[in-house]
ZAMARMAR-146498 format. One record per residue (C-alpha): y negated, z, x negated. Coordinates in steps of 0.02 Angstrom, whole numbers, plus 50000, padded with zeros to 5 digits. Layout:
% ZAMARMAR-146498
YZX ...
//
This chain:
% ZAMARMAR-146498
514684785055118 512944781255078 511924792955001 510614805155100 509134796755086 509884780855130 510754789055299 509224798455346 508334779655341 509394773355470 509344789055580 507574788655580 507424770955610 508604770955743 508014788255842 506094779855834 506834762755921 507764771356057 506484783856081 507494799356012 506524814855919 507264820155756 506514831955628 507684830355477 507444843255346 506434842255180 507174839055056 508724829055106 510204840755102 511574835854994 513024846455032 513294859455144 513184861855358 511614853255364 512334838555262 513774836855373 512434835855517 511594820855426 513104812255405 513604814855612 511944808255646 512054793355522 513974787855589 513384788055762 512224777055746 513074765355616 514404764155771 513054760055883 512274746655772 514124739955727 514524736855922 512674728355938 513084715855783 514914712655824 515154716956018 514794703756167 513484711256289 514294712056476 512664711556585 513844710156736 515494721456779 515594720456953 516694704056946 518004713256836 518184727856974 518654714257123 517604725357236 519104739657207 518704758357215 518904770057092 520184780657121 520314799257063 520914799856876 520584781656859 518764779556811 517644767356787 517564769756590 519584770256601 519494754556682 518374747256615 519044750756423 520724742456480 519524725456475 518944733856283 517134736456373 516344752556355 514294756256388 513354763056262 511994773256303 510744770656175 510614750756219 511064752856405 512154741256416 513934737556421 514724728156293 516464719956251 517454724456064 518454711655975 520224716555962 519894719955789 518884735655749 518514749255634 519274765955713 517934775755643 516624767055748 517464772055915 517814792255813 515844792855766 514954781955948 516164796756045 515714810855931 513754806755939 513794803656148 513364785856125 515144781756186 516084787656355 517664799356286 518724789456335 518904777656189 519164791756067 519624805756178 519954815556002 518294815555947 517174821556107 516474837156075 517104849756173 516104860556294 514894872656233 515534884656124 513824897156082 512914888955930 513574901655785 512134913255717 511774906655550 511914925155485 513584937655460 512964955255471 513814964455351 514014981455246 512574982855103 512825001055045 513255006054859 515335004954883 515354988555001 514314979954873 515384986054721 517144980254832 515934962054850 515624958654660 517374966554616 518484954754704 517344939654634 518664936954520 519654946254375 518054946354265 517434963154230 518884974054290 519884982454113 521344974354070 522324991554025 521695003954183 521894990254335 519884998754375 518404993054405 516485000154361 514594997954369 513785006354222 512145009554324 513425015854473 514025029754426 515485040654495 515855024954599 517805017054534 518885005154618 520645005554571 521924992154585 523355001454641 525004997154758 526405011254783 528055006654677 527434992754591 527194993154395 525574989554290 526124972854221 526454966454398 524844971254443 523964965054314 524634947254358 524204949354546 522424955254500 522414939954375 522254929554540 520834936854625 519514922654687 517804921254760 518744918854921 519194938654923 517364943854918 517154928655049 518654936955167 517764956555135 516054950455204 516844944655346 518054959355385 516524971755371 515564959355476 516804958755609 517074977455616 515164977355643 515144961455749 515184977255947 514334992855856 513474997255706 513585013955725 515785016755745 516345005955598 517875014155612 518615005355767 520314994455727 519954976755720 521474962955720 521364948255600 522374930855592 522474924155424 522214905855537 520384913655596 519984917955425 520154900855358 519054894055485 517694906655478 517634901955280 517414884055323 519134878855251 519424860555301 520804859055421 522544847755440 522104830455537 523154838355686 521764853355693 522914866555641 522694876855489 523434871455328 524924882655252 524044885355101 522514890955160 523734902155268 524354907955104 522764909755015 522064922055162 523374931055151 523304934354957 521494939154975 521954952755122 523434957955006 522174961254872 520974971954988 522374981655028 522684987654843 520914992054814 520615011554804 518835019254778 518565035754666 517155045354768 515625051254676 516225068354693 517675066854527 517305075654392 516975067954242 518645073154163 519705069054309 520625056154280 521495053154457 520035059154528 519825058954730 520275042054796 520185034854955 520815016255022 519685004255045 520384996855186 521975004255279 523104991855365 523904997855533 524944986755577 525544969655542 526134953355653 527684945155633 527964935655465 528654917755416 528794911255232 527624899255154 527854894354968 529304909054984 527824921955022 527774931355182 526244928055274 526044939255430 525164932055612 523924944955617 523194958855533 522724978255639 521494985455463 520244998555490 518965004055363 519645020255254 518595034055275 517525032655116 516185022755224 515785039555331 515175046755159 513775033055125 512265028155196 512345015055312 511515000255242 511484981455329 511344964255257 511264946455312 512234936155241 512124917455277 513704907855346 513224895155270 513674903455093 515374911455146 516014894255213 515144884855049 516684880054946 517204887554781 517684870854707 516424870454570 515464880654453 513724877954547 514344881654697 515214896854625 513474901254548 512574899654731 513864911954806 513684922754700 511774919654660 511474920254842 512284933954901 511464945654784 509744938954836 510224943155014 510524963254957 509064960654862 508074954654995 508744969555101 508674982554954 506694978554956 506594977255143 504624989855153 504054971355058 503444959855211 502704945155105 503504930755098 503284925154921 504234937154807 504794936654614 506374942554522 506834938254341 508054927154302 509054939254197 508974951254339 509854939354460 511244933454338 511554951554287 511804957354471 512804940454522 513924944254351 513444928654275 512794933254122 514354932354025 514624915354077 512784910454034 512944918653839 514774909953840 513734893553859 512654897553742 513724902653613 514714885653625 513084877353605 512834874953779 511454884153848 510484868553913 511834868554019 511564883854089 509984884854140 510294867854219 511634875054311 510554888754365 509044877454422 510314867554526 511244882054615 509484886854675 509134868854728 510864872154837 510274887954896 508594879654975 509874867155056 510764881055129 509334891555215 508894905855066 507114901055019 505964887455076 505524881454914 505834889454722 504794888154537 504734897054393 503234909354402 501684902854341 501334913954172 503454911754159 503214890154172 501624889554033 502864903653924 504374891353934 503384875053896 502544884453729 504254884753651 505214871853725 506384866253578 506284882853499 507454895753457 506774907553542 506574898753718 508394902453773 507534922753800 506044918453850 506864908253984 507974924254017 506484934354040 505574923354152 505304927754345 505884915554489 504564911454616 505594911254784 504784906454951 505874915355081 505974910855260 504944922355377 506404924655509 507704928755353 506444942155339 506214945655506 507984950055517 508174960655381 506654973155445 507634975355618 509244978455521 508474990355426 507904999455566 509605002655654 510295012655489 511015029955470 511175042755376 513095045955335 513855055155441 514285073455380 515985081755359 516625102355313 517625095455178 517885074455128 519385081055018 520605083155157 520345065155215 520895059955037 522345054754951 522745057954749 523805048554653 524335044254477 
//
């Protein structure tokens, strides 16, 4: 596959000569929805250009139909593909393929309505689903955003108490706790928490949102088939799900389900404190084994009641991010990177301008990435983090977060005075990022804000929870 600029050349070139309007974005995307898009566009028109070069124009069918009609279920493009003609649309004209071709050029003509169905019947888009909001709605109050940077990964949870803690949140603990199992069992199932846990929270809090902000508490049923394909997980050939990603949506619910959250209201001293389930899970569909695991059909969860306790606080979150896949460390860096600037963006929602600032030490803090950034350094590798950081915001801009990014003026002139320096690995640290955001990502957030609540109020929370050792 060529590379973007060299796709978007033939788009463009080919849109202008059939008299097609495309506004591709700037800069090229290189990954991502919109890249996938590109590529869609490019393929159909490589397959139109292909049949051009190599087909033999047909300027007159009516000889091949012997003056038959066309009877129901046997159409003209049935019939006419029995001969190997087909009309493409673009040059309006019919046009007769060698008995030798590339399948892909019938897969990609079909797929971009150049070509009738009927050559690749797999690949014609089917009818209308609703184009999916490029936004997930979910939970941005204190607790849902601790449960979003705790199941990141094992980093920052202690080793010896299975918890979980924010030193500027305090009172606010999650626990990693399941009934009759022992601490060294635990500690190997925590071991394989992934970014695809926070990914599966986000959308569980999203979908108990998706009918009524204001009852979060309504029971909402999961399939561990409609998780994978809300996070973008690349499917079998056949269209079905893949077992493993079967496997690995189920890990990620198992690991919601052993999260417990100390309320604020434990005393300092209290060890066991007042805990309450993050999630409780009602019921569960019939299992089958995969890799000797059960993996149930479906999953009844509701909310525990911790959430009545909390403001109620909205974010978007762009899709775009959740389905982004964890198969590297930049793209590791932009989840995590980019989620925070969305409850960033939210936590300073008053703030209407457009152009806003936040220091680069402040974003890797909050996305728990400075550890891995003074790792890099201390193995002499701190080019390589900033690097890393510069191109996860690059891949950010591809995905929708800001329209364009720089260093802050003041910041850029700081950097270049000691570049080569000791001492410009913390001035880089303390720099500020200049983010353009987009207006309607802004938008949003003001009406979301808007629509929240004060928590709801209750004689006693105590007798809602549960305590345990």
């Amino acid at each position: 596959m060529p590379a973007a600029a060299e796709m978007a050349l033939l788009v463009q070139a080919s849109s202008s000569r059939f008299g097609r309007e495309i506004n591709l974005p700037h800069p090229l995307p290189e990954r991502g929805p919109a890249f996938e898009q590109l590529k869609a566009l490019y393929q159909g028109w490589a397959a139109v250009k292909w049949v051009e070069e190599h087909g033999e124009r047909v300027d007159d069918i009516a000889p091949l139909l012997d003056g038959s009609k066309v009877r129901a279920g046997n159409s003209l493009d049935k019939r006419l593909w029995r001969e190997r003609i087909l009309y493409v649309t673009p040059l309006n004209g019919h046009y007769r393929l060698p008995t030798r071709l590339w399948q892909w050029v019938l897969r990609a003509g079909v797929a971009a309505g150049h070509f009738p169905a009927v050559v690749a019947p797999e690949a014609a888009t089917p009818l209308a689903e609703p184009a999916a909001h490029p936004y997930l709605i979910t939970l941005a109050n204190k607790p849902s955003v601790l449960i979003d940077r705790a199941t990141r990964g094992p980093d920052g949870w202690n080793d010896a108490t299975l918890q979980y803690r924010e030193v500027f949140e305090e009172g606010l603990v999650l626990n990693y706790f399941e009934e009759n199992a022992g601490k060294d069992a635990l500690r190997q199932q925590l071991m394989t928490l992934d970014p695809r846990t926070s990914d599966v929270w986000r959308l569980l809090t999203a979908k108990a949102l998706e009918h009524e902000q204001d009852d979060l508490f309504t029971p909402i049923t999961i399939k561990p088939g409609e998780l994978a394909k809300a996070l973008g997980l690349k499917p079998h050939p056949n269209g079905s799900v893949r077992p493993k990603d079967l496997l690995r949506c189920t890990q990620s619910l198992f690991h919601l389900e052993r999260l417990w959250l100390t309320l604020p209201d434990a005393g300092p001293d209290d060890d066991e404190g007042t805990r309450q389930r993050v999630l409780a899970v009602m019921a569960r569909g019939r299992s089958r084994k995969i890799d000797g695991q059960s993996v149930p059909s479906s999953w009844t969860i509701v909310l525990g009641d911790w959430a009545k306790y909390f403001p109620r606080s909205f974010a978007p979150i762009f899709r775009g991010l959740v389905e982004l896949p964890a198969n590297s460390a930049t793209n590791l860096w932009a989840k995590q990177i980019g989620t925070e600037l969305s409850y960033w963006l939210r936590e300073t929602a008053s703030d209407a301008t457009t152009t806003r600032f936040i220091p680069v030490k402040t974003l890797l803090l909050r996305a728990s990435l400075m550890q891995d950034v003074l790792d890099l350094r201390e193995h002499k590798n701190q080019n390589r983090a900033i690097e890393r950081f510069e191109a996860t915001l690059e891949l950010l801009g591809t995905l929708g977060l800001h329209e364009r990014w720089s260093y802050e003026a003041r910041s850029s002139a700081a950097m270049d005075a000691v570049v080569g320096r000791p001492e410009f690995f913390e001035t880089w640290l303390g720099s500020l990022v200049e983010l353009q955001v987009p207006e309607p990502f802004l938008r949003s957030i003001a009406e979301l804000a808007k629509t929240e609540q004060a928590p709801g109020r209750s004689a006693n929370r105590h007798l809602t929870a549960e305590r345990w050792t």
